[in-house]
N, C-alpha and C positions, 0 to 999 in steps of 0.2 A: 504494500500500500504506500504510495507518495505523500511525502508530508503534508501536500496540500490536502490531499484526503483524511487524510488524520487529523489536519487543525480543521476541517470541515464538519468531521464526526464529532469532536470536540466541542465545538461552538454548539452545532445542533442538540449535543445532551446537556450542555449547560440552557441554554432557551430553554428546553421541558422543564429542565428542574426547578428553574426560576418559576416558570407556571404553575406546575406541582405544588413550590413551597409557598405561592402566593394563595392558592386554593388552602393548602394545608392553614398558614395563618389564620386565615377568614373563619374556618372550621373551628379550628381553636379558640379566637375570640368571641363564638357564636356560644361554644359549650361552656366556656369560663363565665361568660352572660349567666346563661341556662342555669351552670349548675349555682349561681349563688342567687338568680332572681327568684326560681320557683320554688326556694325555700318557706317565700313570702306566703305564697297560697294556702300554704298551711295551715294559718289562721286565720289571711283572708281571702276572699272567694272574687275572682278575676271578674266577676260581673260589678262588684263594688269596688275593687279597684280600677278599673277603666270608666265606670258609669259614674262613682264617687263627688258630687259636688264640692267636696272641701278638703284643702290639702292645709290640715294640721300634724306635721307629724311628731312635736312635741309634745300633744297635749297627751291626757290623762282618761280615757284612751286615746293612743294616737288615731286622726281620721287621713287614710290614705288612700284619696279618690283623687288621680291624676285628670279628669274631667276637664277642668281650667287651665292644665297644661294642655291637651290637647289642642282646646279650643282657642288658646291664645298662641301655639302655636302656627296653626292652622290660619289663622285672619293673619296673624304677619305674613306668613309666606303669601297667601292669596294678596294681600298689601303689595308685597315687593314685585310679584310674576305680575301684578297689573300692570304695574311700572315698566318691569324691566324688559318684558316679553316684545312690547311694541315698538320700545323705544329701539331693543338690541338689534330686533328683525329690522328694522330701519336703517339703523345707523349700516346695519352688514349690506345692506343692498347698494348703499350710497357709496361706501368706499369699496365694494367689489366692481358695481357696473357704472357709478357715477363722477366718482371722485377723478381729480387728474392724478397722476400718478405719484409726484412729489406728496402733494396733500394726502396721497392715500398712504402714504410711509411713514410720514409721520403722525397720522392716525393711528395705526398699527403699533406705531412706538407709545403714543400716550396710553392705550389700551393694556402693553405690554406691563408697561411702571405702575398703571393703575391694579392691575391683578398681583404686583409684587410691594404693595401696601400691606406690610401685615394689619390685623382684622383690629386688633387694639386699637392701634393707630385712628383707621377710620373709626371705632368708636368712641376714643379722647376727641375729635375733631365734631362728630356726630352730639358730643357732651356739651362743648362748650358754643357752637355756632348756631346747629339745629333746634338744639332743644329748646333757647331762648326765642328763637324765629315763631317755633311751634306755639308755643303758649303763648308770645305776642300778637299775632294774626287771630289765634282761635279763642283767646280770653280766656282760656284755661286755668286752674290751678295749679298744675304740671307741664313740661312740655315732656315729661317723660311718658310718652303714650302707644302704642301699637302702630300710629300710623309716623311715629319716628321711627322706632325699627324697621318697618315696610321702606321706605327712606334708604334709608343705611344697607340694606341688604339688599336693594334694588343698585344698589351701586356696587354692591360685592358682585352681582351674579350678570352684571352685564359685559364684562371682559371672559367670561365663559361662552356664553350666549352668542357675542359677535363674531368670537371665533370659529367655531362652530358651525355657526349659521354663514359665515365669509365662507369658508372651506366646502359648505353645501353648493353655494348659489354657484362658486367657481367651476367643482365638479359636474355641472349640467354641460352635456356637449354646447360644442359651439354651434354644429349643424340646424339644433333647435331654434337656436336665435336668428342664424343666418334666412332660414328657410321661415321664419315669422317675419325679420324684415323683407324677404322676397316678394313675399304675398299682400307688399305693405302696409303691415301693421308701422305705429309709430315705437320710441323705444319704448315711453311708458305702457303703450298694453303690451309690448313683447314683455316688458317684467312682469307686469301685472297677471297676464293669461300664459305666457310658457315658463320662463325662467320662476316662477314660483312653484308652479306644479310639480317639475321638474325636484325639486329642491328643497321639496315639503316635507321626505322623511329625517332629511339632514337638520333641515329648521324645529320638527317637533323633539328631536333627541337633544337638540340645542337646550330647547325649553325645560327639556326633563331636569338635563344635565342640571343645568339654571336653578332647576327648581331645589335638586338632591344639594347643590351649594347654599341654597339660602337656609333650607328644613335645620340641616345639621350646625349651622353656625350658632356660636357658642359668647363666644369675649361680647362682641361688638352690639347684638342683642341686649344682653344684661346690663350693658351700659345705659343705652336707652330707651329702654323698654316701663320703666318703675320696676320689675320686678313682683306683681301682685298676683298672688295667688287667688283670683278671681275670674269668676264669668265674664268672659268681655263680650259687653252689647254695645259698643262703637267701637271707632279706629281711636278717638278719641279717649282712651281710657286703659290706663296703666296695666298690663298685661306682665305674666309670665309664661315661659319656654320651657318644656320639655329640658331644652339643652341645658339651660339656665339653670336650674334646678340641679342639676347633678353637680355643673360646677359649684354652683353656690356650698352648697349643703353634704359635700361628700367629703370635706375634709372635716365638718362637724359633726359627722353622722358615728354613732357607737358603733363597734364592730360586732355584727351576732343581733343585733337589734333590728325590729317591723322595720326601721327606717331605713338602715342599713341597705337591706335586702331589697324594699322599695325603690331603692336609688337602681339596684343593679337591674329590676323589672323595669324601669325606663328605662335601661339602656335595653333591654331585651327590646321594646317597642321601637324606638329609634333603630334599633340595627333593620330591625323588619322591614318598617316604611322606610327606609334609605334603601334597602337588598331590591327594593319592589319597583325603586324610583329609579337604579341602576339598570337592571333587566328591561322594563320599559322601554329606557333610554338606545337600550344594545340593541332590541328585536327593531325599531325604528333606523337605526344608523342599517344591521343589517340589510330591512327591507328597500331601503336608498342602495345599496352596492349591488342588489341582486337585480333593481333598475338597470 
């Protein structure tokens, strides 16, 4: 066998194993979830833990209905995919099919720096600019409210989004566009009626992607969010996270204690809905490359 076959055979079994051990990982941190979340069920019953309206978990008994994280989850992310989905799929079209070509690089570049912000950052900046803005326009007594996270995390998830969704619209043959301006179409319906259709599994995996970036974010939320373990019935009004919640309260939590073990049942949840938002995200990009 010639070396070059040999560094070939080589490479190829490192690639698998790298796959393997990235499966294997995942596996592991699913069971290390598992094995300390559903120790919780024990004594209480998954329909009161998920359905739970009140997250006390120091009280006397503790009440440990993740409900509120859910649901305050849930309206941030839908907050931020409002924002971020229209805005991104836009901006990806303008510097893919409109921008000149300087402009479009150095777009590229601002996008680049903007997704290498760590998440802090923007949520010291989210602290001190946002939140004042927020509660000065809306009259509020906080500007710490779900629609400043929606905010903040619409601007984490649109450097995923534009890339994503630029790499979609580029991947469409040329022939499609050619053969739309032939039959002359002008360029905005050739984007509008080919190049999007074309480009729509790329653009909805964008969205997912988008989405699995904003659900799991952790720092920048908690910053400005208030952190309230309540029912949120506006955007308006101080919410807490799933994610928040473990940061917060996992270095407080006893070890062997309902709360404890509750924290790890959130994580059990979050790994779920992010596994579900991943896959999604994959069967879509797929169904784009089998176009």
């Amino acid at each position: 066998m010639s070396p070059r076959k040999i560094r070939e055979f080589f490479i190829e079994k490192l690639i698998f194993l790298s796959g393997v051990a990235s499966i294997v990982f995942v596996a592991l941190i699913f069971v290390f979830l598992l094995k300390e979340g559903v120790s919780l069920f024990k004594t209480i019953g998954l329909g009161d833990f998920l359905g739970g309206r009140f997250w006390y978990p120091i009280s006397d008994p503790p009440k440990l209905g993740i409900l509120p994280l859910i649901l305050g989850s849930l309206l941030v992310t839908a907050g931020a995919i409002a924002l971020a989905v229209p805005l991104g799929i836009a901006s990806a079209f303008y510097i893919a099919e409109v921008a000149p070509p300087r402009l479009r690089d150095a777009l590229k570049t601002c996008i680049e720096v903007l997704s290498a912000i760590p998440s802090v950052v923007l949520g010291f900046i989210g602290m001190v600019t946002l939140v004042p803005f927020i509660k000065r326009v809306f009259g509020i007594p906080t500007g710490l409210t779900a629609m400043t996270g929606s905010i903040m995390l619409a601007l984490m998830a649109l450097p995923t989004i534009i890339s994503i969704s630029e790499d979609a619209i580029n991947s469409v043959p040329g022939e499609y566009k050619a053969g739309a301006i032939a039959l002359g179409a002008t360029h905005w319906q050739t984007l509008r009626r080919v190049i999007i259709h074309g480009a729509m599994p790329g653009i909805i995996a964008a969205s997912m992607l988008g989405i699995g970036r904003v659900f799991g974010e952790t720092m920048a939320v908690m910053m400005v969010t208030g952190n309230a373990a309540v029912i949120p019935k506006s955007l308006l009004q101080p919410v807490r996270t799933l994610t928040a919640t473990i940061a917060a309260e996992m270095g407080e939590a006893v070890r062997g204690s309902e709360h404890f073990y509750a924290l790890f049942a959130i994580g059990i949840v979050l790994f779920i809905i992010s596994f579900a938002i991943n896959v999604t995200a994959d069967l879509f990009l797929n169904r784009g490359k089998k176009r």
